[in-house]
NUBAMI-634028 format. One record per residue (C-alpha): z, y, x; chain. Coordinates in Angstrom, 3 decimals, always signed. Layout:
NUBAMI-634028
Z  Y  X  A
...
//
This chain:
NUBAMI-634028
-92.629  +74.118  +58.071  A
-95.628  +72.344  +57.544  A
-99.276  +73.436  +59.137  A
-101.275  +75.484  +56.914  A
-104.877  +74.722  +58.087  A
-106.552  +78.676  +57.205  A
-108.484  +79.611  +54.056  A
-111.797  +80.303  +54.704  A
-113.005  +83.451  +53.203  A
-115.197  +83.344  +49.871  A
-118.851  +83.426  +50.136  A
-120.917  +86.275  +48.992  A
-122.798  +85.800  +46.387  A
-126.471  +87.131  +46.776  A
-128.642  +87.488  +43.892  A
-132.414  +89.108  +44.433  A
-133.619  +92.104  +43.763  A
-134.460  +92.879  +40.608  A
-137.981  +94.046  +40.459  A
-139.255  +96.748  +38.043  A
-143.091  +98.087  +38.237  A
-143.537  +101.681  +39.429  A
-146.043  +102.743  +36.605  A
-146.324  +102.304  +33.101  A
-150.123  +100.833  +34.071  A
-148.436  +98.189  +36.298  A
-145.952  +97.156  +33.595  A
-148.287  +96.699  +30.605  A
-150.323  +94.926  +33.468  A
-147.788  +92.424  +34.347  A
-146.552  +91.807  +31.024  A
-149.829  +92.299  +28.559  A
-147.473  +95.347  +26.723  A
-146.022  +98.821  +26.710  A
-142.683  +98.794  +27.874  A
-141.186  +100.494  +24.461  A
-142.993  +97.614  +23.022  A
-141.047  +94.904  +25.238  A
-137.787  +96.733  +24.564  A
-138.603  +96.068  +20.391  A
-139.756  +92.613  +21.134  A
-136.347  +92.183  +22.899  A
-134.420  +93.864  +19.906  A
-135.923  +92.082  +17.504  A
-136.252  +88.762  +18.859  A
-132.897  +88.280  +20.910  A
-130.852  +90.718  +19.198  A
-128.397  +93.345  +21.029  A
-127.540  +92.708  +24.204  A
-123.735  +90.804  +25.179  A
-121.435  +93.084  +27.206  A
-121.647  +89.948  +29.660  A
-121.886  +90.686  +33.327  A
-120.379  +88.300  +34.958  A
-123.049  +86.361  +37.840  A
-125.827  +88.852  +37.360  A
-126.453  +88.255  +33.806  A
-129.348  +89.575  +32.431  A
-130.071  +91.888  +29.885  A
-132.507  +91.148  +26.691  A
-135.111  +93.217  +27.889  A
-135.179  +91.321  +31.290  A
-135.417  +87.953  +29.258  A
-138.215  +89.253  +27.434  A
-139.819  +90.410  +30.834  A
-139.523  +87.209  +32.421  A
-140.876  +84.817  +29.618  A
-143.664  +87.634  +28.552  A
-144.742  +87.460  +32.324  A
-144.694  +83.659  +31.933  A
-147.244  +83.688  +29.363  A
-149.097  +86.204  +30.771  A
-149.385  +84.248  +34.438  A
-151.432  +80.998  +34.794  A
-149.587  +80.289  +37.853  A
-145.851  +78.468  +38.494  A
-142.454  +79.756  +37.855  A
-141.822  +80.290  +41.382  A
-144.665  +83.372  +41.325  A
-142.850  +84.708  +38.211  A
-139.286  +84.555  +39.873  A
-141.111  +86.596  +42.946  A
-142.288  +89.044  +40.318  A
-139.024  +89.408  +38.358  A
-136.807  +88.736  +41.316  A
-134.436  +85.899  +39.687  A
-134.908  +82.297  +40.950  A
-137.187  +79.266  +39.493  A
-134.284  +77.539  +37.516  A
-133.418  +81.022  +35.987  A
-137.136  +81.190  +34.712  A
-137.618  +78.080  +33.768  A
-134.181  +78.769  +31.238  A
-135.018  +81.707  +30.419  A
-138.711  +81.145  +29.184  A
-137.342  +77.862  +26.739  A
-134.509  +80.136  +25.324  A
-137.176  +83.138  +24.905  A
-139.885  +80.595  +23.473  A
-137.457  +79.322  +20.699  A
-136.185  +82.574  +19.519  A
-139.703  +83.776  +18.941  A
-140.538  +80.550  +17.283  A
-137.685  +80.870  +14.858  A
-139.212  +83.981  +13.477  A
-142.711  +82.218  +12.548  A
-142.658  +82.619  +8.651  A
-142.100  +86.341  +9.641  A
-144.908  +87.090  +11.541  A
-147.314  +84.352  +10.679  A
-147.945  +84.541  +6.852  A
-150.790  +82.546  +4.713  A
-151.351  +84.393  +1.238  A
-149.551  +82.741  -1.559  A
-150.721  +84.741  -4.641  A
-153.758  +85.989  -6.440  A
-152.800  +89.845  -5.516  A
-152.246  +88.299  -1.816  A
-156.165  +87.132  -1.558  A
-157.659  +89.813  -3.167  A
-155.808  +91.953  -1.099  A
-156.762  +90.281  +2.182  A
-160.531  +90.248  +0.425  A
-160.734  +94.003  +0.227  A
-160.222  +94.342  +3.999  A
-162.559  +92.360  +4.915  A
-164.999  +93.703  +2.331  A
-164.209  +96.874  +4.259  A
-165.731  +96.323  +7.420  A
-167.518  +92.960  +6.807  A
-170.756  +92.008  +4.787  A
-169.753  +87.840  +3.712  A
-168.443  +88.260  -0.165  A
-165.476  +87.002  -1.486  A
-164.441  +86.259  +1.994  A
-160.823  +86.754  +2.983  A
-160.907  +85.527  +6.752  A
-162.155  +83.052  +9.160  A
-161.215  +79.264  +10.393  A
-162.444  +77.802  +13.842  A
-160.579  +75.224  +16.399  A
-159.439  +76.541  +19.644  A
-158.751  +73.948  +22.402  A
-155.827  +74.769  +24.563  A
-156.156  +72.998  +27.767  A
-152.716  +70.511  +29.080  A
-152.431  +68.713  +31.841  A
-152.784  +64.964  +31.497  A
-150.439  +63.204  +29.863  A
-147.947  +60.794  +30.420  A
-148.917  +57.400  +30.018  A
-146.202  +57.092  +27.093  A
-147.627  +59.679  +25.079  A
-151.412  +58.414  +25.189  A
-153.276  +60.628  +26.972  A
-156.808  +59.857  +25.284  A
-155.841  +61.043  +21.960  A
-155.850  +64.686  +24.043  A
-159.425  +63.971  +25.676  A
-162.140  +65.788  +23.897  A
-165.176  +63.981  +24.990  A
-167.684  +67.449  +24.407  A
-165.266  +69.719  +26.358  A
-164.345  +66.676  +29.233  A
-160.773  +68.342  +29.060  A
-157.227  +66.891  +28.165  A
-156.316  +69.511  +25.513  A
-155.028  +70.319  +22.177  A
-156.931  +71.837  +19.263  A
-155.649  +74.587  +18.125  A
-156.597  +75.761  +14.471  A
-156.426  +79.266  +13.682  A
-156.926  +81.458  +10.173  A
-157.867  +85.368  +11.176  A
-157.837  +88.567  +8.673  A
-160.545  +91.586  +9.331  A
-158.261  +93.038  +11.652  A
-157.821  +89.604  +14.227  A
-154.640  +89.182  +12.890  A
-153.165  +84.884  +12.267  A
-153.036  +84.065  +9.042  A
-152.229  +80.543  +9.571  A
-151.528  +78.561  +12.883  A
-151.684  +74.450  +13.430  A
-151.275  +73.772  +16.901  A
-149.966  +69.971  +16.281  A
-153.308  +68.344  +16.707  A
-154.408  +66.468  +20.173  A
-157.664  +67.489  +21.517  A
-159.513  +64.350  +20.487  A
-159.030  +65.237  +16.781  A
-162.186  +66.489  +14.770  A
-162.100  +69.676  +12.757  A
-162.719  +68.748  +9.856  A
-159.632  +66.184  +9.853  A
-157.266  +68.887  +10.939  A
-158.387  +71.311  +8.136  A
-158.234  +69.054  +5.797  A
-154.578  +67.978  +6.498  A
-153.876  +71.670  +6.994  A
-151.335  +73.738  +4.902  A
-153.574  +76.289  +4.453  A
-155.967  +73.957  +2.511  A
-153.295  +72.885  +0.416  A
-152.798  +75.897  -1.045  A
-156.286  +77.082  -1.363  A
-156.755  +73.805  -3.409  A
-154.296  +74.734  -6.055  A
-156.969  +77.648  -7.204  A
-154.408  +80.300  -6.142  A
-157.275  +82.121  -3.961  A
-159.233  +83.266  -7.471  A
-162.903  +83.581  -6.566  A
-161.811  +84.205  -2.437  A
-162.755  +81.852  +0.142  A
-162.349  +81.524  +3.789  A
-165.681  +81.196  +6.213  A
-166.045  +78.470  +8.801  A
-168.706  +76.675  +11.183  A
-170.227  +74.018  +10.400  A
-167.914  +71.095  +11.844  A
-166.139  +72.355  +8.593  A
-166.564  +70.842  +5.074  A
-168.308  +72.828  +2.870  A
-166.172  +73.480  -0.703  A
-165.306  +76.381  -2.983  A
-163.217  +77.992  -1.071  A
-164.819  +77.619  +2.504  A
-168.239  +78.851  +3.267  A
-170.397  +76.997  +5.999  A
-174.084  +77.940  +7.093  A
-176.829  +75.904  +5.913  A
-177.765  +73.327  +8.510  A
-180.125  +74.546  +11.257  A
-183.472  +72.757  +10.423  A
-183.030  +73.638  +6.244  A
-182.844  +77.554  +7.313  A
-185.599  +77.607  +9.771  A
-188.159  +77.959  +6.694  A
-186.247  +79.654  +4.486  A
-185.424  +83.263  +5.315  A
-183.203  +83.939  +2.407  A
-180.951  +80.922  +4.362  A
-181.171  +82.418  +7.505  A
-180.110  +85.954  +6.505  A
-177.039  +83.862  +4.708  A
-176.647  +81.921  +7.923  A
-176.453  +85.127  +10.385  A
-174.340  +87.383  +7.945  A
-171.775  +84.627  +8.219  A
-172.273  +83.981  +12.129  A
-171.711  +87.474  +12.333  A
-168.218  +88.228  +10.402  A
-167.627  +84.361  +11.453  A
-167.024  +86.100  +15.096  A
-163.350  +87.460  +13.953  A
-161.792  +84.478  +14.840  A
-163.535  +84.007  +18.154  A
-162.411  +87.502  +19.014  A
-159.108  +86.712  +17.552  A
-158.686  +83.895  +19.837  A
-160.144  +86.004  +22.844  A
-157.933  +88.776  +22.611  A
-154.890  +86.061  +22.219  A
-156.538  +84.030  +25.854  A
-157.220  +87.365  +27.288  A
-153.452  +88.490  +26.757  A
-151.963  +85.087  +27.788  A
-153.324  +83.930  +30.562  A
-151.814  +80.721  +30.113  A
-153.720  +79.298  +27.783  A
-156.476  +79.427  +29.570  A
-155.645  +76.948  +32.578  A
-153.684  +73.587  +31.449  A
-149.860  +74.405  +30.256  A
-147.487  +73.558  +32.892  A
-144.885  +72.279  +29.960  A
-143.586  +69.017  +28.616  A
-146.464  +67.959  +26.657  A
-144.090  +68.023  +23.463  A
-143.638  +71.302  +24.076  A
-146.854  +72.425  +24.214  A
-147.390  +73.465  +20.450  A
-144.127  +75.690  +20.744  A
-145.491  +77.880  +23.420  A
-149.248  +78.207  +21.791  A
-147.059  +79.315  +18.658  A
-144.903  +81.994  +20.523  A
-148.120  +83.141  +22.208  A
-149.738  +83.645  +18.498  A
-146.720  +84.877  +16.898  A
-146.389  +87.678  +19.797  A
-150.084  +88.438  +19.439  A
-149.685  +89.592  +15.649  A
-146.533  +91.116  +16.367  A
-148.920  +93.119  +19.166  A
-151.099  +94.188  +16.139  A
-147.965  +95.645  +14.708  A
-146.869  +97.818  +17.314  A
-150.115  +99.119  +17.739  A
-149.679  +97.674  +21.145  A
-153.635  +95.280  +21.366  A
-154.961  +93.713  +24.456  A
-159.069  +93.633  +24.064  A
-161.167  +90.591  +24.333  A
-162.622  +90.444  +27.617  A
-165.876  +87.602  +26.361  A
-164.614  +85.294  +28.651  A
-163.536  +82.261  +25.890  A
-167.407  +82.431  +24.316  A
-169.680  +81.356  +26.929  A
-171.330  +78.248  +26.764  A
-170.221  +77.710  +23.030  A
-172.701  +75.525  +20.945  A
-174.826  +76.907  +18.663  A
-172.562  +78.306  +15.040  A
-175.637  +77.552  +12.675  A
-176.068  +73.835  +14.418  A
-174.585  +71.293  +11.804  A
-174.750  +68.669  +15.163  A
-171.700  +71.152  +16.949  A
-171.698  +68.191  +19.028  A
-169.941  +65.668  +17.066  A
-170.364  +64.059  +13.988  A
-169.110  +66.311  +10.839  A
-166.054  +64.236  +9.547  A
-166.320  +60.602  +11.530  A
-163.342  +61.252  +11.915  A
-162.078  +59.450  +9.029  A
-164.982  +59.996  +5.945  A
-162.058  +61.462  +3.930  A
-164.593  +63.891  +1.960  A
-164.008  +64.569  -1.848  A
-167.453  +64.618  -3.319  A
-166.601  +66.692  -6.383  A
-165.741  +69.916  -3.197  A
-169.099  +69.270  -1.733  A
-170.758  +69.608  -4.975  A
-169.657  +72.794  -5.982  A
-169.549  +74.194  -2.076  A
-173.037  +73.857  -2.220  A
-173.252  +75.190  -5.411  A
-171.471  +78.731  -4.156  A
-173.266  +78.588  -1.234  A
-176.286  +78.961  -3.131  A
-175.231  +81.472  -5.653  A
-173.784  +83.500  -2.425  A
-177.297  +82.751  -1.034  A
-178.889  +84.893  -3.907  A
-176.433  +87.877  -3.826  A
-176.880  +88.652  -0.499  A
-180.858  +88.204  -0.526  A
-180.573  +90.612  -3.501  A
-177.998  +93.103  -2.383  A
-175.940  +93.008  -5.294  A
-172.602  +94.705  -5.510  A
-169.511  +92.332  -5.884  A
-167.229  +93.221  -8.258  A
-163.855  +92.760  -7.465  A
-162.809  +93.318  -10.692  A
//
């Protein structure tokens, strides 16, 4: 009978611990929500969980954990794993699977009026708390910080000479409550915005007339038209005071957006320190972090701005903003500047006199 050399036994297979916080604080700490709130996002996001259980498999809810604490961390995978308690690779698949299931649900949770009812609708709110007329919500660019680029994918189109940052920028449409209306996160850094609004969606439609007598408010990098509202340039108001009561009423309710995209920094921490991501996968994670911060409005589940994303900012009534308005590429339709400056004027009037709009 032959030798039989002997079997040696199995190994065991160890997995960590893993973690869960000890108070509800800690929780909503580490992952920027209530932990009935994670359990919907998990529901509703990645669906029921598999009766898999083979090699530690993890449940929705942990999924959701692990990529929510992602965002919320400006740190590595490995200090997320230590959090959790499942290893680097397991975070690293774990936070692309997450990322793309929230993504899918975009048209859900990230909606741009489409009808006349839509705008006025989105016009009374604001009316509600807010003194600009007509106004439905609020435009501004948002740079998102990356690290530098590859060589193959150009990196000065992501410089933004004001900022001295490799970035992207970020455009964002808010309602009254801080809520996205629209999101275009496609744009490198270097990009003016005025060329990213104009090649926006959202601009699109409001060109077709659909928006009625409703408009949208905007600094003054922005192009002034019918539907978008700019202040008068800095030097005009100075001697007019009718001007500069028009240019601080829409400085004022022009401040959604910044607090919209405070409260969306403030919550995920990763957008405030350069993305540790493929740089073409940067847009999909600014998207997921947007989509999850409307879904927050929701639940009732809100994480307050802390101020941190509006120091140093340039001056909102400055028509200099430190570039150029549209050198870009010139691309301006004179017939839009016309009658924006037109409205703005008429605008100018109603709210020097106080009259009521009718929304008739």
């Amino acid at each position: 009978m032959a030798f039989q050399p002997p079997v040696p036994p199995r190994a065991v297979r160890l997995f960590k611990i893993r973690r869960e916080p000890i108070s509800d604080a800690c929780f909503r700490n580490q992952f920027r929500f209530e932990e009935s709130s994670v359990i919907w996002l998990a529901h509703h996001f990645l669906g029921p969980d598999s009766n898999e259980t083979r090699g530690g498999a993890l449940t929705n809810k942990q999924r959701m954990m692990i990529a929510l604490r992602y965002y919320s961390d400006p740190g590595f995978q490995n200090g997320v794993s230590e959090v959790v308690g499942v290893s680097q690779p397991t975070v690293s698949r774990t936070v692309k699977y997450v990322t793309d299931k929230i993504v899918e649900k975009r048209d859900t949770w990230i909606v741009f009026p489409s009808t006349t009812h839509d705008f006025d609708q989105a016009a009374l709110a604001w009316q509600a708390t807010k003194r600009f007329p007509y106004c439905f919500g609020a435009v501004d660019g948002c740079l998102i910080k990356v690290q530098i680029p590859p060589r193959q994918y150009n990196p000065t189109q992501f410089y933004s000479g004001r900022k001295k940052i490799h970035c992207f920028n970020m455009q964002g449409i808010c309602d009254a409550k801080c809520t996205f209306l629209d999101i275009d996160a496609s744009w490198p850094g270097r990009v003016h915005d005025a060329r990213v609004w104009r090649n926006s969606a959202a601009r699109q439609v409001l060109s077709t007339g659909v928006s009625g007598n409703n408009l949208i408010i905007g600094d003054s990098a922005y192009p002034i038209s019918n539907f978008l509202m700019k202040p008068f340039p800095l030097a005009e108001a100075a001697t007019d005071p009718v001007k500069r009561n028009f240019n601080n009423i829409l400085t004022t309710d022009r401040t959604t957006i910044e607090h919209s995209f405070g409260q969306l920094k403030s919550r995920f921490q990763m957008l405030r320190t350069p993305i540790r991501v493929d740089i073409r996968m940067v847009p999909k994670f600014i998207l997921a972090c947007c989509i999850l911060h409307n879904v927050g409005k929701y639940l009732s589940d809100e994480w307050e701005d802390d101020g941190r994303d509006r120091e140093g900012e340039p001056n909102e009534t400055d028509d200099d903003d430190g570039e150029d308005e549209d050198k870009d590429d010139g691309n301006v339709d004179g017939a839009d500047t016309t009658s924006g400056n037109a409205r703005r004027i008429a605008i100018c009037s109603i709210l020097s006199s106080g009259s009521h709009i009718s929304r008739q």
